[in-house]
N, C-alpha and C positions, 0 to 999 in steps of 0.2 A: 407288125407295128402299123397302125392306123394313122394316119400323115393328115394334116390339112394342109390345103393349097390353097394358094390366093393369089392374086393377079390385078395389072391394071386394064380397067375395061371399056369402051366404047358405049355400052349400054346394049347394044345390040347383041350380043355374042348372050344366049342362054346361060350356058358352062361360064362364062366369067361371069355375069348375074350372080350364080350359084356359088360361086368361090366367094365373092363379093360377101355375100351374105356368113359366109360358113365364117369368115376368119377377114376382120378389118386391123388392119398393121396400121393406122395415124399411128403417130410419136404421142397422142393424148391416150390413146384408145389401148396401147402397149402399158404405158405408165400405171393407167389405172388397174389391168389387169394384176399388174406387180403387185401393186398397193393391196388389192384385195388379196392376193395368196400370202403377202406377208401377216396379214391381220389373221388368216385364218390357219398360222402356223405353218406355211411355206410351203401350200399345197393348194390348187384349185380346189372350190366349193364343187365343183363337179365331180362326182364321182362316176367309174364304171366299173363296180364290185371292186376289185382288187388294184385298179389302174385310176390312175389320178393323173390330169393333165399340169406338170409342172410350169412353171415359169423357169421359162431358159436363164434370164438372166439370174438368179439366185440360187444358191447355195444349198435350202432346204432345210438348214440349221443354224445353230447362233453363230454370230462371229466367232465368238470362243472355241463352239466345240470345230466350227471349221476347221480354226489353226490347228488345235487340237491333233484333229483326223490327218491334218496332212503332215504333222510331224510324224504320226505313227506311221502312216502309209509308207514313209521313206525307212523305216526302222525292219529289220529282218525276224521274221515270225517263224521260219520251218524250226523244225527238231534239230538238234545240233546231231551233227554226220555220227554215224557208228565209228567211224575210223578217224579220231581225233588223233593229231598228230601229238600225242605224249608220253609214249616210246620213249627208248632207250635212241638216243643221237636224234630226236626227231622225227623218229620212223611212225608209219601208221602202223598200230596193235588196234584191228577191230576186236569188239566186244561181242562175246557169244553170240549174245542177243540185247533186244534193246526192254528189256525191261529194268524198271526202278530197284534199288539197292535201298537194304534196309540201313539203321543206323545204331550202333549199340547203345544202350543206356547205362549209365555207370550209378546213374545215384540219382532218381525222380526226377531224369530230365524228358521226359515224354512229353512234354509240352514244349519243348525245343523239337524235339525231333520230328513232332507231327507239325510244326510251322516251316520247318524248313524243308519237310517234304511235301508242303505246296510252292514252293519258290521254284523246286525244282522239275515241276509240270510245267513252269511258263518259259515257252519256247522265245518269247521276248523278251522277257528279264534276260535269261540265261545267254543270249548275243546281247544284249546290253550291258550287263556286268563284266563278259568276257571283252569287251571293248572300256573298260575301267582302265586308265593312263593313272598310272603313280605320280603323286606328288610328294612335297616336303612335308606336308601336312600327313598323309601316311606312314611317317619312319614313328613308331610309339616313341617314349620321352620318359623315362622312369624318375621315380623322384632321387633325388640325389641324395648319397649320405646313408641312405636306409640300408640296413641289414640284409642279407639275401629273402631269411623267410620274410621279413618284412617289404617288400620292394611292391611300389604301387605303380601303375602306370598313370602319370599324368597328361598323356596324348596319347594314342592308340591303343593300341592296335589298328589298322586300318580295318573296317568291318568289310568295306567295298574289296578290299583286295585279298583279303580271306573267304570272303562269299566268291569271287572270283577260280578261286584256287579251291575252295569244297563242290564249284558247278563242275570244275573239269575232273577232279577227283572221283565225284558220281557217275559220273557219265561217260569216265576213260578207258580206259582198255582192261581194266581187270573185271575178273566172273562178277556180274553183277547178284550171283549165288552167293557172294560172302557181302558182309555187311562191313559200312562203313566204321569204323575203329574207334574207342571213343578218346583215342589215343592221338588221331588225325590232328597236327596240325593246325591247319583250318580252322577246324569245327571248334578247337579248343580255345583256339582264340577268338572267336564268335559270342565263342559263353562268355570269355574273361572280359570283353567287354560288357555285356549285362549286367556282370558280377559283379563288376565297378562302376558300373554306369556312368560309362565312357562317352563324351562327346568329344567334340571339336574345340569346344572351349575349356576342357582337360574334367578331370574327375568330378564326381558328385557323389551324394548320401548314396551305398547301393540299395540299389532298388530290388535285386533278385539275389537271391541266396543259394547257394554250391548246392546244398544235402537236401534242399528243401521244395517240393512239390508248389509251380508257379503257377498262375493264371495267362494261358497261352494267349486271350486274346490282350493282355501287355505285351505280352514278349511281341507278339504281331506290330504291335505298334512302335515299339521302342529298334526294333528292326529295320524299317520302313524309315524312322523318322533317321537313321545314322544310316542309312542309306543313300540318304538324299543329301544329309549332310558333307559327307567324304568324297562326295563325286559332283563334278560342277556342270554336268548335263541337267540342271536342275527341268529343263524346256521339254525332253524326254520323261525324264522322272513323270512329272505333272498328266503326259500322256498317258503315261502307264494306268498310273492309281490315284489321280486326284479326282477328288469328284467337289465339285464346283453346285452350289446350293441356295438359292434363295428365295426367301419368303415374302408371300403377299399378304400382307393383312388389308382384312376389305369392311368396313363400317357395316353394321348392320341396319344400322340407322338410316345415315346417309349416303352410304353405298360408293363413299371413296375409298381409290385403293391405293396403299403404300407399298412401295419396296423399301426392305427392310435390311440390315445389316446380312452381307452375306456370311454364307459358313461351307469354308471349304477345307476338307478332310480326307484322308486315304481312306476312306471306307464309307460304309452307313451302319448305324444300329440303329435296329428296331425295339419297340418293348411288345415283351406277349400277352396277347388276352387269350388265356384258357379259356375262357368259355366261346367267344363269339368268333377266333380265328382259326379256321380248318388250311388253309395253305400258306405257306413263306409269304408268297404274292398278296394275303390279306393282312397281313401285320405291315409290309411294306402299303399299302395302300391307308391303313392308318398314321400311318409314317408322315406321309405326304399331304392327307388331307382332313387328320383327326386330330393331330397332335394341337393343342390349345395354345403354347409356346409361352415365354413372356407378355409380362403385361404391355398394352400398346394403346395411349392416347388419342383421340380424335382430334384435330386442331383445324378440322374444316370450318368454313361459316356457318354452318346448317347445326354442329355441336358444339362448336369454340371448345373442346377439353372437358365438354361435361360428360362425353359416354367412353366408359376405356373398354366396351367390348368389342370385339372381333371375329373375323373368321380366317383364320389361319390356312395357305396351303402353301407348300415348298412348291418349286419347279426347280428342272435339272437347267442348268445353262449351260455345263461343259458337263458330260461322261468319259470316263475312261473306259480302258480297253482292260483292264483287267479291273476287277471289282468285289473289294471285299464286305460281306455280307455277317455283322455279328449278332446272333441272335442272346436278345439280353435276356438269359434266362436265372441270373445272379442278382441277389438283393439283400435285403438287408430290414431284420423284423427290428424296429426301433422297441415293440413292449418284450420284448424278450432276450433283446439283444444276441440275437444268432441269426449266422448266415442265413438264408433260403434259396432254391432251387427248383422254379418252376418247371416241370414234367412236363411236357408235350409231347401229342404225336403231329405236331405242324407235318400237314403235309411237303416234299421237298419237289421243283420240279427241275428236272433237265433242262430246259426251256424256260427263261427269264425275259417279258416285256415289261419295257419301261418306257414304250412310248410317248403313253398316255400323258407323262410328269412331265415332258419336254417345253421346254419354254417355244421352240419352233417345232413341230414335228413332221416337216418336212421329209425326213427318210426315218425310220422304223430305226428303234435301239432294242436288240433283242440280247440276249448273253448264252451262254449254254455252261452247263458246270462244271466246273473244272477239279474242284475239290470239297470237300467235309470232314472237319475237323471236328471230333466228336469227345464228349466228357462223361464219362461213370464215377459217380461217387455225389457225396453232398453239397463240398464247396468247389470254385474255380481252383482253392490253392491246395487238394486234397484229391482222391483219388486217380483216376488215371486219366491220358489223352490217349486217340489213335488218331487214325487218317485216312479217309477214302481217297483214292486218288484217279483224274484219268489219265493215263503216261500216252503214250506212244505201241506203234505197232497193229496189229489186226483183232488182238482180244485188249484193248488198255486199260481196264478197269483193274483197280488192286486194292486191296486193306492191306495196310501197314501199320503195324504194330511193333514199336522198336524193330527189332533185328530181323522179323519175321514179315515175310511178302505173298501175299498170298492172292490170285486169281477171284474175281467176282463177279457176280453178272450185273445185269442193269435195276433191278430190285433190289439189290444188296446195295450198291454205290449210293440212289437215293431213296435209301429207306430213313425211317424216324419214328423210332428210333434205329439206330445201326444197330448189329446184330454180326459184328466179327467173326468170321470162320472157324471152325472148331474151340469157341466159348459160349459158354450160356448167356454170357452177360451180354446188358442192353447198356448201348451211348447213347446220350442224348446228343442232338446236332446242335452245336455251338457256332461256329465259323463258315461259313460258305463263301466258296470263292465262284465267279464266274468269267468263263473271259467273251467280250465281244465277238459274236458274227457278224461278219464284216462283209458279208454276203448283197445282204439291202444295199451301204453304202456304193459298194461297187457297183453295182445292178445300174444304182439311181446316176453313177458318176458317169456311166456307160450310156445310158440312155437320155441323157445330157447333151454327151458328145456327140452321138449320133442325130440328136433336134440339131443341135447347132453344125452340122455337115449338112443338114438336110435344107437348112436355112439360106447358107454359102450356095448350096447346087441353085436351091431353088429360084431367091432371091438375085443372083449373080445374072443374069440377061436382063432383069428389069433396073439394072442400077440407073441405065443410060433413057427410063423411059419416065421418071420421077419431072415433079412441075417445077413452078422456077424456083420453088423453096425448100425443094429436096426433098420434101415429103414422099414416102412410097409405103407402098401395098404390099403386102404378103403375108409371109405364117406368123403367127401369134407363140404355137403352141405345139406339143406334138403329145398323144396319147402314149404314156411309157409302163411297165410291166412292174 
């Protein structure tokens, strides 16, 4: 690490001259420095290739995604232990091994089974729902009076305390060689809520049908959204999977910009251009800074309301740490009225920057994949789902396919189309999940700490040598990795 030094000086002293020059600490000369890394997204204009001199006093990201980060940083990330205590009295039963468990299908729920076999790669969810406290609001509530076949629930199932009970189920102590049962418990009460379209505020129109082939990225959503419902960690929640979103419309005209109503979502979806986007990262860059948006007024002086054009771009304000990615490849031909199905081979990458979008970009947002939920057939609510997964262990890479688990390498996981082990047939990639590297953050919160220790050493003998208005001399700044 490369340090500047600075000092109060005599004039006489070379080396203080020299410090003098390298690095002036006034209280105006600090301020401004600030001012300038915040305008230029929370980073000195100085670059040295890969090192960027921060400003100590800030963050390097928005308020938001700060709090953000530091709720997650307190939140427990490893793999949940091999040897969970769920045994008979309590005892530890490790698990063979720690790979993933398939899940049976009873009747065209592969689009349940491949959503809920990304929940169970994230080692964050999986300690946060296993830290889910029961309430009164979890005991279900049948309707009264009705007949047995007839019997609906007007309050629950709890989804949070059944997703609770199918993470420790998956990942307990039985051969993770036999597949989870579609008989489980759990699991079955996971769909009964779907199946009713159960909330908090009691039933509604079902939205999802028993026998009948879903569009998993609903089920994705309608999961998430009674997840956050049932459990009052909403602070967490928002850590995990909210992504926080707003747009600038900027005058072409007269080159004012607005901020614009925000839009904040568990997810993104993009739309695809077959022809002009060769990777995931180029539909997402459409996303961000091609999408036209709503109509949007001028009411500066320069156009008083006479020009409604614009230039649209989103910026991220808060990211999460887990991040779901649905590729809109469903649509709908109005002169024919039939579904469609855009075919891509969008390239997929392991590796997801999203720096760029940052409203501050003061520390790198990068992601890495965690899962690919993939679709063969014509529509979302018709042929089949599976799931790439990356679990746990020294090979983690697997295709699951209901009941069946099967080993893959790093071409298979992000290929696109997938291409499932011992089948001919081709998925198209639908859902992408990724979860935060949290590698930069720390780096950057590390090399922070160590400016401002260096600041303490350095600055700590000169406190007593400052003029009669306190003003003093020292480091500004320190070069960080």
């Amino acid at each position: 690490m490369a340090r500047y030094r600075g000092g109060k000086s005599n004039g006489t002293s070379r080396n203080g001259a020299r410090r003098r020059r390298v690095a002036d600490t006034s209280t105006s000369t600090i301020q401004s420095r600030v001012d300038r890394a915040t305008r230029t997204g929370g980073r000195s204009t100085r670059s040295t290739g890969n090192r960027f001199l921060f400003p100590i006093d800030g963050t390097g990201r928005s308020a938001m995604q700060t709090e953000r980060d530091d709720i997650s940083r307190d939140m427990r990330k490893d793999w949940l232990p091999a040897d969970l205590n769920l045994g008979a009295n309590n005892q530890p039963a490790p698990r063979p091994n720690l790979r993933p468990r398939g899940i049976e299908n009873p009747d065209n729920h592969c689009y349940w089974n491949s959503i809920l076999q990304t929940f169970m790669q994230m080692p964050q969810f999986l300690h946060w729902i296993r830290g889910h406290v029961p309430t009164i609001s979890c005991a279900p509530i049948w309707n009264p009076g009705a007949k047995d076949h007839d019997r609906r629930y007007l309050q629950g199932p709890c989804v949070c305390c059944n997703m609770k009970a199918f993470a420790e189920e998956y990942w307990g102590p039985i051969n993770p060689q036999i597949p989870i049962p579609h008989t489980s418990p759990s699991l079955e009460d996971i769909k009964t809520a779907s199946f009713q379209n159960i909330t908090m505020t009691g039933g509604g129109v079902p939205k999802f049908h028993r026998s009948r082939q879903e569009d998993a990225q609903e089920a994705l959503v309608f999961l998430l959204n009674v997840l956050n419902d049932y459990d009052l960690r909403t602070e967490q929640f928002d850590a995990m999977f909210r992504l926080f979103l707003v747009p600038f419309h900027t005058c072409p005209v007269c080159g004012e910009e607005k901020e614009k109503e925000p839009n904040t979502d568990t997810g993104l979806i993009v739309t695809i251009d077959a022809v002009n986007n060769i990777t995931v990262e180029d539909a997402i860059h459409d996303k961000f800074e091609k999408d036209p948006g709503p109509p949007s007024q001028c009411n500066s002086e320069t156009c008083n309301g006479a020009n409604t054009d614009k230039i649209q771009v989103w910026v991220i304000r808060a990211a999460p740490r887990i991040l779901s990615i649905t590729l809109n490849v469903f649509g709908w031909d109005p002169a024919t009225g039939h579904a469609t199905k855009t075919v891509h081979p969008l390239r997929i990458g392991e590796e997801l920057d999203l720096t760029r979008y940052q409203e501050v970009k003061g520390v790198p947002l990068t992601y890495r994949l965690s899962a690919v939920v993939s679709h063969r057939g014509r529509t979302a609510n018709s042929g089949h789902y599976v799931a790439s997964v990356r679990s746990q262990g020294v090979n983690p890479l697997y295709n699951i396919n209901d009941s069946s688990v099967r080993r893959i390498n790093r071409a298979r996981f992000s290929a696109n189309p997938q291409a499932p082990p011992n089948t001919k047939s081709r998925f198209q990639a639908y859902i992408l999940t990724y979860i935060r590297d949290e590698g930069p953050l720390e780096r950057f919160l590390e090399s922070k700490k160590r400016a401002v220790d260096i600041l303490k050493i350095d600055r700590g003998p000169l406190l007593e040598q400052g003029d009669e208005d306190g003003n003093q001399e020292g480091n500004v700044g320190v070069h960080v990795a």
